[in-house]
mmCIF file of the C-alpha atoms, coordinates in Angstrom:
data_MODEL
# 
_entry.id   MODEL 
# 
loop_
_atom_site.group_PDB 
_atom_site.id 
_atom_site.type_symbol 
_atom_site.label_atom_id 
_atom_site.label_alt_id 
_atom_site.label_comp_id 
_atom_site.label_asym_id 
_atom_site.label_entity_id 
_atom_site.label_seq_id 
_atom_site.pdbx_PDB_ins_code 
_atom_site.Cartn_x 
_atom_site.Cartn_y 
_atom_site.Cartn_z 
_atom_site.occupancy 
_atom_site.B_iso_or_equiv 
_atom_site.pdbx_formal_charge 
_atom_site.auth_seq_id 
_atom_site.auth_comp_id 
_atom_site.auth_asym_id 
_atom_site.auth_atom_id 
_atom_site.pdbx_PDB_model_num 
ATOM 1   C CA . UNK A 1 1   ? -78.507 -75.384 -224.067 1.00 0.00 ? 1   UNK A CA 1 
ATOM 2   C CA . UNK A 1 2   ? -81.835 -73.610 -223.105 1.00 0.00 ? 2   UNK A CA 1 
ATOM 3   C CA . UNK A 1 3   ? -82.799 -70.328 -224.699 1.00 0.00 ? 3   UNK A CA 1 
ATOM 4   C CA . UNK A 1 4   ? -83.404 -67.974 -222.032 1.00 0.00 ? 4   UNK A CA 1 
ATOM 5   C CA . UNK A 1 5   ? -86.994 -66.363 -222.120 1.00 0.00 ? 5   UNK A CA 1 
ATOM 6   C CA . UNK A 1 6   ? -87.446 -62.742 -220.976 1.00 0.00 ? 6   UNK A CA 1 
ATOM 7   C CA . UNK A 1 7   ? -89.860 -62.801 -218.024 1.00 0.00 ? 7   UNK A CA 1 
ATOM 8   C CA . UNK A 1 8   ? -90.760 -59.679 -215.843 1.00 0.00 ? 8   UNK A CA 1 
ATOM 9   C CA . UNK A 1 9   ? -88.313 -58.784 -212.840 1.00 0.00 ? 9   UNK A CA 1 
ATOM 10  C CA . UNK A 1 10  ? -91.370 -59.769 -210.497 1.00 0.00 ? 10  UNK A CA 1 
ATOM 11  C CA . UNK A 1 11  ? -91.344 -63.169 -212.398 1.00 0.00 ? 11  UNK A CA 1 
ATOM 12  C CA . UNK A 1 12  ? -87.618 -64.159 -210.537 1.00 0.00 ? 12  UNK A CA 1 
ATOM 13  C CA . UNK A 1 13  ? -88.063 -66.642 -207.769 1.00 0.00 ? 13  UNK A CA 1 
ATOM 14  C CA . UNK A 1 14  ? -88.623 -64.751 -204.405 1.00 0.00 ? 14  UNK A CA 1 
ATOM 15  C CA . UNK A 1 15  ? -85.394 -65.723 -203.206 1.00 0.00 ? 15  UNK A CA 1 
ATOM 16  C CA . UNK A 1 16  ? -83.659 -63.546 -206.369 1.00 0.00 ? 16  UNK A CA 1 
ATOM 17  C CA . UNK A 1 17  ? -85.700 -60.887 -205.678 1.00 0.00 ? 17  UNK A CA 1 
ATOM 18  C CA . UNK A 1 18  ? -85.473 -60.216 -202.206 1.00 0.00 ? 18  UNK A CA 1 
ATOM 19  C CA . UNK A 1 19  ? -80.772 -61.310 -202.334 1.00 0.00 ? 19  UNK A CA 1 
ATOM 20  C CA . UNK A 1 20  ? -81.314 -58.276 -205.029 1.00 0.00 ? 20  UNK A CA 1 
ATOM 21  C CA . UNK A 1 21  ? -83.818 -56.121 -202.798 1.00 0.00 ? 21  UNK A CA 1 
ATOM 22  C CA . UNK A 1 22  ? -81.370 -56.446 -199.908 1.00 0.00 ? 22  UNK A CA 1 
ATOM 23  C CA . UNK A 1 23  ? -78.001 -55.703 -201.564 1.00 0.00 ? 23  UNK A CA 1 
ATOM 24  C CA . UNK A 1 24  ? -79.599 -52.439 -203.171 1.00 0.00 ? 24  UNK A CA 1 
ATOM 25  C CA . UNK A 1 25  ? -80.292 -51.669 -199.493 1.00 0.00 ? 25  UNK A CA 1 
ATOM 26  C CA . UNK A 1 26  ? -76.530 -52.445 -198.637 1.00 0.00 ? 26  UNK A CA 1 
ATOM 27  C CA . UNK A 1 27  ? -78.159 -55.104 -195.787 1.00 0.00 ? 27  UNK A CA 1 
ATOM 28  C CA . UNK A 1 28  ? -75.721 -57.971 -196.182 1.00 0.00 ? 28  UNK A CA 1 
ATOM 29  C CA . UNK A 1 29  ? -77.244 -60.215 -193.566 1.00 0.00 ? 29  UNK A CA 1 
ATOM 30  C CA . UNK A 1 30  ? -80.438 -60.253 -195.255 1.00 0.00 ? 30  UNK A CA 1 
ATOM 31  C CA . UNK A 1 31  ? -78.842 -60.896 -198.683 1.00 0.00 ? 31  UNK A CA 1 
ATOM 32  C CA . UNK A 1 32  ? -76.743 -63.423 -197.382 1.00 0.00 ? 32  UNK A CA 1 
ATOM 33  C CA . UNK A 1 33  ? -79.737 -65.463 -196.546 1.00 0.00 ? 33  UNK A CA 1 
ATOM 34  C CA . UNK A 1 34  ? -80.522 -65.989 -199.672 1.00 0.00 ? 34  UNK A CA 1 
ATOM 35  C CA . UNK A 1 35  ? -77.075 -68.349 -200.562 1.00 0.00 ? 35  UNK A CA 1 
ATOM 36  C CA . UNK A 1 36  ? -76.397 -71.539 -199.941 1.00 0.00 ? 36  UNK A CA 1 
ATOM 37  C CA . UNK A 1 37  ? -73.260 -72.403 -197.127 1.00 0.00 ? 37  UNK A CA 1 
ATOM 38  C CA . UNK A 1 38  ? -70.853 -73.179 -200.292 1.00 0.00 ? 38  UNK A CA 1 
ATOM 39  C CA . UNK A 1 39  ? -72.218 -70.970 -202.215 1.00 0.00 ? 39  UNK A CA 1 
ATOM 40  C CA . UNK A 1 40  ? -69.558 -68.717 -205.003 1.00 0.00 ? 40  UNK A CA 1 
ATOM 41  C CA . UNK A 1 41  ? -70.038 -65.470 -206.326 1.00 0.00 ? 41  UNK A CA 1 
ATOM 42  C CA . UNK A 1 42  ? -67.916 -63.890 -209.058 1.00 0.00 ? 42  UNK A CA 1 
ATOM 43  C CA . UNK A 1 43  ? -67.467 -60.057 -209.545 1.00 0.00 ? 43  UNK A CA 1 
ATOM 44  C CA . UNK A 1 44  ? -65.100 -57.795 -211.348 1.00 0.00 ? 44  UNK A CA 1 
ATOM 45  C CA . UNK A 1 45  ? -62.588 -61.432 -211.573 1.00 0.00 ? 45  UNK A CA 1 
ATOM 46  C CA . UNK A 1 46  ? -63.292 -61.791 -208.157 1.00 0.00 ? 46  UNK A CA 1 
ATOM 47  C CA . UNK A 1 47  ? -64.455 -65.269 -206.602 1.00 0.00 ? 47  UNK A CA 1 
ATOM 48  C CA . UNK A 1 48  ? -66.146 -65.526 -203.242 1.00 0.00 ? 48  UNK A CA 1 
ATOM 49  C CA . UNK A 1 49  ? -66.213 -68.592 -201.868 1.00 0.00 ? 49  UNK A CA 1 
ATOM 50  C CA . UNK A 1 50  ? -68.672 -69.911 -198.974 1.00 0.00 ? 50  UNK A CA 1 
ATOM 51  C CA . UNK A 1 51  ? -70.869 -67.876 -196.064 1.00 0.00 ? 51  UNK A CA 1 
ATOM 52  C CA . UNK A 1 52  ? -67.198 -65.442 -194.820 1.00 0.00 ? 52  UNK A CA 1 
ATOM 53  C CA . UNK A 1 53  ? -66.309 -64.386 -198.134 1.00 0.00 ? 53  UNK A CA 1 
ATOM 54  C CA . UNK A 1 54  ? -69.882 -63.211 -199.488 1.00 0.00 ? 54  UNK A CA 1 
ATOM 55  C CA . UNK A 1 55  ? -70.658 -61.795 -196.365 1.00 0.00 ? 55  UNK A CA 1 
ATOM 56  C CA . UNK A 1 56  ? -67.437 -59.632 -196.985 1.00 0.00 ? 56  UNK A CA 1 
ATOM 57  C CA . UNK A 1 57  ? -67.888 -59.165 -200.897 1.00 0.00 ? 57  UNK A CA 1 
ATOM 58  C CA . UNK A 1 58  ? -71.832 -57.916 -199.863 1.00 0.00 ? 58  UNK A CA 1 
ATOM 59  C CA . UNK A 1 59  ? -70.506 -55.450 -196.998 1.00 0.00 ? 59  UNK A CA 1 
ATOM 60  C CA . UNK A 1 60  ? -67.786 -53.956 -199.533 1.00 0.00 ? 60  UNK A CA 1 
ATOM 61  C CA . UNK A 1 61  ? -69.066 -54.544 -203.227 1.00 0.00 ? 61  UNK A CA 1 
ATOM 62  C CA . UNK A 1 62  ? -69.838 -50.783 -203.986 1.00 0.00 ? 62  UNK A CA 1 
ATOM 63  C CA . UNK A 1 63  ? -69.161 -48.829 -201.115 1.00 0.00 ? 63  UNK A CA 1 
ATOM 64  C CA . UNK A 1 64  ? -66.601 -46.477 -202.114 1.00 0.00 ? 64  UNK A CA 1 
ATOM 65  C CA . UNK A 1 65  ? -69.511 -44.968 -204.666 1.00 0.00 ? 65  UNK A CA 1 
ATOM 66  C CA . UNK A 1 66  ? -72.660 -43.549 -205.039 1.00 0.00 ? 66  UNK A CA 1 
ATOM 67  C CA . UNK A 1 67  ? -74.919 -45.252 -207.090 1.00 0.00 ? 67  UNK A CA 1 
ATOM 68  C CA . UNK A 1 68  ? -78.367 -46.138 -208.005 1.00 0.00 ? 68  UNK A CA 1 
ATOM 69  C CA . UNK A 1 69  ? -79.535 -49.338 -209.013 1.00 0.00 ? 69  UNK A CA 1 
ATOM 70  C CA . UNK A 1 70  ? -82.719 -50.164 -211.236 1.00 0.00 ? 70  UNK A CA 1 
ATOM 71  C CA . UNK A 1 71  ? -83.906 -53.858 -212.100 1.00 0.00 ? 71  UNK A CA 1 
ATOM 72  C CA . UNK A 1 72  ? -84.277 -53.416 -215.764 1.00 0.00 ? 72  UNK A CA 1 
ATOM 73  C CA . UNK A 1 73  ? -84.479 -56.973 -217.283 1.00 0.00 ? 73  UNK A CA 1 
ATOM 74  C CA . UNK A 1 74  ? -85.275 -60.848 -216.224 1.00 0.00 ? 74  UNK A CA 1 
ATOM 75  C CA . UNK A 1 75  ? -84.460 -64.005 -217.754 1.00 0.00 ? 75  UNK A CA 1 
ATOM 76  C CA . UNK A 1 76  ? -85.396 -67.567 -216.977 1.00 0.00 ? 76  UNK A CA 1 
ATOM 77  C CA . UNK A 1 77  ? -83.010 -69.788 -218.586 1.00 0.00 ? 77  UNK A CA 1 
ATOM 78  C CA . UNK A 1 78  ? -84.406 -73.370 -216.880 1.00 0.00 ? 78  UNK A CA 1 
ATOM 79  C CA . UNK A 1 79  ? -85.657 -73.695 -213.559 1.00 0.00 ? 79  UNK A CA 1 
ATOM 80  C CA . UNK A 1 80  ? -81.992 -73.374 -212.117 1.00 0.00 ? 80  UNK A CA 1 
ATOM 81  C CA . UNK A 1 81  ? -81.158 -70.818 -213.855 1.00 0.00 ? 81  UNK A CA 1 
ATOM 82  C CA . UNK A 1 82  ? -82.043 -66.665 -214.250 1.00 0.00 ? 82  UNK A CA 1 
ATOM 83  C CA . UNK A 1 83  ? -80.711 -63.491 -215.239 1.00 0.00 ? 83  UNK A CA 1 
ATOM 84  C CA . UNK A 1 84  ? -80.938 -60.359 -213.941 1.00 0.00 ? 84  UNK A CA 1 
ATOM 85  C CA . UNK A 1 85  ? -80.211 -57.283 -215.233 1.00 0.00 ? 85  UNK A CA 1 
ATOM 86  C CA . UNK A 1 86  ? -79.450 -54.066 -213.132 1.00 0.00 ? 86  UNK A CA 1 
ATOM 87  C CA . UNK A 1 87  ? -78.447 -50.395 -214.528 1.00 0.00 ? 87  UNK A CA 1 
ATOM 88  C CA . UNK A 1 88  ? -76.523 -48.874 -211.981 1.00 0.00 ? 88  UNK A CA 1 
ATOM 89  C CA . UNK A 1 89  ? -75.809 -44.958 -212.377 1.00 0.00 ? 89  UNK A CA 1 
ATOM 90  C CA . UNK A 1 90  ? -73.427 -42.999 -210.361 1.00 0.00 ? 90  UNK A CA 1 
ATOM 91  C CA . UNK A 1 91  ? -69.931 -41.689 -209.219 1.00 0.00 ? 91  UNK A CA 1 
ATOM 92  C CA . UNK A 1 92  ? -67.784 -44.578 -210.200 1.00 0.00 ? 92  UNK A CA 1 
ATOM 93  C CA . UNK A 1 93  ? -65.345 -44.829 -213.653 1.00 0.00 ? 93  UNK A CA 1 
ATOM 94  C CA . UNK A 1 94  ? -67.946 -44.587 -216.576 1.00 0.00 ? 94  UNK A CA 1 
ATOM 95  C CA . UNK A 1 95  ? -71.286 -43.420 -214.531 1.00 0.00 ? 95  UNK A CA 1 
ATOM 96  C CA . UNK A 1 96  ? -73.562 -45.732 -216.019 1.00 0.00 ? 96  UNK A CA 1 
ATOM 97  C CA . UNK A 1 97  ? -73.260 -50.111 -216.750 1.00 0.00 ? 97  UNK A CA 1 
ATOM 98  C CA . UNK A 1 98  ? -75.390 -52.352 -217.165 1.00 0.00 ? 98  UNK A CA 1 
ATOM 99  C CA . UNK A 1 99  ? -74.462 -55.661 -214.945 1.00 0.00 ? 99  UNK A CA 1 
ATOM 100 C CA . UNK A 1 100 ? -75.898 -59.616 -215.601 1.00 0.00 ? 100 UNK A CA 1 
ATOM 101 C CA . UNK A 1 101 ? -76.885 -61.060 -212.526 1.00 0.00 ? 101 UNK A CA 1 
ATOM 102 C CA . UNK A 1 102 ? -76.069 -64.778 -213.980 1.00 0.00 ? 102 UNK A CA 1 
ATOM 103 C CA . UNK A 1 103 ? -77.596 -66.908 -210.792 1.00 0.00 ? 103 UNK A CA 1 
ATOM 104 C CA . UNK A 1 104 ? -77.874 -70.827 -210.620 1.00 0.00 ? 104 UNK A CA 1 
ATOM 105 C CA . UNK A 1 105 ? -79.850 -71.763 -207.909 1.00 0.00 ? 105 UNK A CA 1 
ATOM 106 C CA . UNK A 1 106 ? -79.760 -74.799 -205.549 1.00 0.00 ? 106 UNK A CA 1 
ATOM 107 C CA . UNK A 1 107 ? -83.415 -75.767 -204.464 1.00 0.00 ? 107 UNK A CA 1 
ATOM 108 C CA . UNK A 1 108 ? -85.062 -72.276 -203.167 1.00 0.00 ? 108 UNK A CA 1 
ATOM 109 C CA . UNK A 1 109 ? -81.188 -70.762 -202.343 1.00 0.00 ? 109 UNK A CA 1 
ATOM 110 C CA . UNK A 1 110 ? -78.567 -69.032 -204.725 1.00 0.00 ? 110 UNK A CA 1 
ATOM 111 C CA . UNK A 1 111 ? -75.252 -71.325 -205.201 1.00 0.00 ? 111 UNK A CA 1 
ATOM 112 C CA . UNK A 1 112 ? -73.994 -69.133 -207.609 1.00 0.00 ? 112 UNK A CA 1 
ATOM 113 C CA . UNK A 1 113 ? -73.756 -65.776 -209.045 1.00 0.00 ? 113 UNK A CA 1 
ATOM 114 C CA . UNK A 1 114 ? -71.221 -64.142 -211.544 1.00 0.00 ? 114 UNK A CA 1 
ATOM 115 C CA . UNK A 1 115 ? -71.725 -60.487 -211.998 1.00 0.00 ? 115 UNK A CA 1 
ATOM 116 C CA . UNK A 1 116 ? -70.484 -59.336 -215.442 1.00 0.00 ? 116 UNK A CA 1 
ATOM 117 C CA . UNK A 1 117 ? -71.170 -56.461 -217.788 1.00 0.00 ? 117 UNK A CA 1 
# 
């Protein structure tokens, strides 16, 4: 296994940056753009599976709170692989967390993501 290396948040692949950009922004079309048609995404024991299911997981993930989001961390782990780490503060259980962004990429598009503390 490859040890990740911490890079700077502008170091993640465009693609990363602008899936995380847009889902701060709450635009799910944009973010969707950045995944691959089969693409799976995991959150709070939650799998999304393919374009219908993200699409729903990036219109809802969130939206009963108010929240800010801060890219605070970046790993490259191989050239498939990066982490990214957001704090999020607000008005859900706890106030503050900090979530991995665990993403494996397919070419220039996300396949996969698991969001986990």
């Amino acid at each position: 296994m490859t040890t990740p290396t911490s890079i700077q948040p502008d170091q993640l692949p465009a693609v990363i940056r602008g899936y995380l950009a847009a889902h701060v922004a709450r635009d799910a079309d944009a973010a969707l753009r950045a995944f691959t048609p089969t693409a799976v995404v995991v959150d709070d024991g939650t799998t999304y599976r393919g374009t219908e299911e993200i699409r729903g997981f990036l219109s809802e993930a969130g939206a009963e709170f108010s929240y800010t989001t801060e890219l605070v961390g970046a790993q490259r782990v191989d050239d498939a692989h990066w982490v990214a780490t957001n704090r999020l503060e607000g008005d859900f259980p706890g106030g503050v967390v900090e979530l991995g962004y665990r993403i494996a990429m397919d070419g220039d598009l996300i396949a996969e993501l698991v969001i986990a503390p």
